[in-house]
C-alpha positions as CSV (number, residue, x, y, z in Angstrom):
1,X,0.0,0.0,0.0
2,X,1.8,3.4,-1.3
3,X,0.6,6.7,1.1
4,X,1.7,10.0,0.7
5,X,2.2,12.3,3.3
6,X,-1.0,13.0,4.1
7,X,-1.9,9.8,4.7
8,X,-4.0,9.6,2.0
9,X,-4.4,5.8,0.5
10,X,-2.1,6.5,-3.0
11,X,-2.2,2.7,-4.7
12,X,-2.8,-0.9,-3.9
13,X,-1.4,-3.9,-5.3
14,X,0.2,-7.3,-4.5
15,X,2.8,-9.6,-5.4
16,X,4.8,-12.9,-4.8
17,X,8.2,-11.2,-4.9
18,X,7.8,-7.6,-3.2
19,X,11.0,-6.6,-3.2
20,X,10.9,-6.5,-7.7
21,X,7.2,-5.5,-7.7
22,X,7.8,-2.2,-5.7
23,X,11.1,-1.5,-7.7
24,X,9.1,-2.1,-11.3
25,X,6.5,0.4,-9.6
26,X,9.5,3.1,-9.4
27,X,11.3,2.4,-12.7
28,X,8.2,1.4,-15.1
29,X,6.6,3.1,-17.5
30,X,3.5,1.1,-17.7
31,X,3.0,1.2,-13.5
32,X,0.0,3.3,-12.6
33,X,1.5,5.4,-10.2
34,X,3.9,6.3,-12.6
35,X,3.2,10.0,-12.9
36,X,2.7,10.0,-9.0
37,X,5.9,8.5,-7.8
38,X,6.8,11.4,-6.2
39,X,4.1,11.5,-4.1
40,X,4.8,8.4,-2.5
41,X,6.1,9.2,0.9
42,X,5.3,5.9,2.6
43,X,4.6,2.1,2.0
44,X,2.7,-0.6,4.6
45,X,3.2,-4.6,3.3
46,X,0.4,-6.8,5.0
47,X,1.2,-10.6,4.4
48,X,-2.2,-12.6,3.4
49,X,-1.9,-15.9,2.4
50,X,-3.9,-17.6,-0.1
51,X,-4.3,-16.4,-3.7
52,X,-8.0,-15.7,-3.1
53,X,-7.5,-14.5,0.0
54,X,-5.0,-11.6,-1.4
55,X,-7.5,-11.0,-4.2
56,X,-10.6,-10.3,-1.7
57,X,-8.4,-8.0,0.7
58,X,-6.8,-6.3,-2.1
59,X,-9.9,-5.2,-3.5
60,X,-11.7,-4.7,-0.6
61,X,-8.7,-2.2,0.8
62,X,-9.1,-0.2,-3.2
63,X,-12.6,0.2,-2.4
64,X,-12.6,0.6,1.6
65,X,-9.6,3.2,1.9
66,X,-10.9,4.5,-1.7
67,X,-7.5,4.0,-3.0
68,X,-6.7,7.1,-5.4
69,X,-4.5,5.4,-8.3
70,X,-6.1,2.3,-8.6
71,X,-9.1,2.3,-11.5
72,X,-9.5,-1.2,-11.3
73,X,-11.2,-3.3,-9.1
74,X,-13.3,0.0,-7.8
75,X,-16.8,-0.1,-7.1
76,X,-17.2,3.4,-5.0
77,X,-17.6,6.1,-7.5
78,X,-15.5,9.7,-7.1
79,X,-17.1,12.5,-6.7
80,X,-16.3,15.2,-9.7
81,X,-14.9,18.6,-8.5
């Protein structure tokens, strides 16, 4: 889970190997926080185990922390400004 310094929820994803999935999220160009990597000021790892387990909470954290970057898996809808 990538925060910024506000605290705010920035991106959630998951992976096997953390250590290579958080450095392709910094030197990708396809990663979708790519244009917001400098906002990234702080990131939490929770270990779940089980593929459909990671699945469920993964989703359920996008939608329950209304994760900003992640347009996927999002069933809230944003309010327009």
């Amino acid at each position: 889970m990538f925060y910024n310094d506000k605290k705010e929820l920035l991106f959630v994803g998951k992976a096997r190997k953390l250590r290579q999935r958080i450095k392709k999220h910094f030197e990708d160009t396809v990663s979708p926080i790519k244009m917001h990597r400098n906002e990234v000021t702080k990131i939490d790892v929770c270990v779940v185990e089980g593929p459909v387990h990671r699945e469920i909470y993964e989703t359920f954290i996008i939608n329950e922390l209304k994760a900003k970057y992640n347009v996927d898996k999002v069933f809230f809808k944003m309010k327009s400004e």
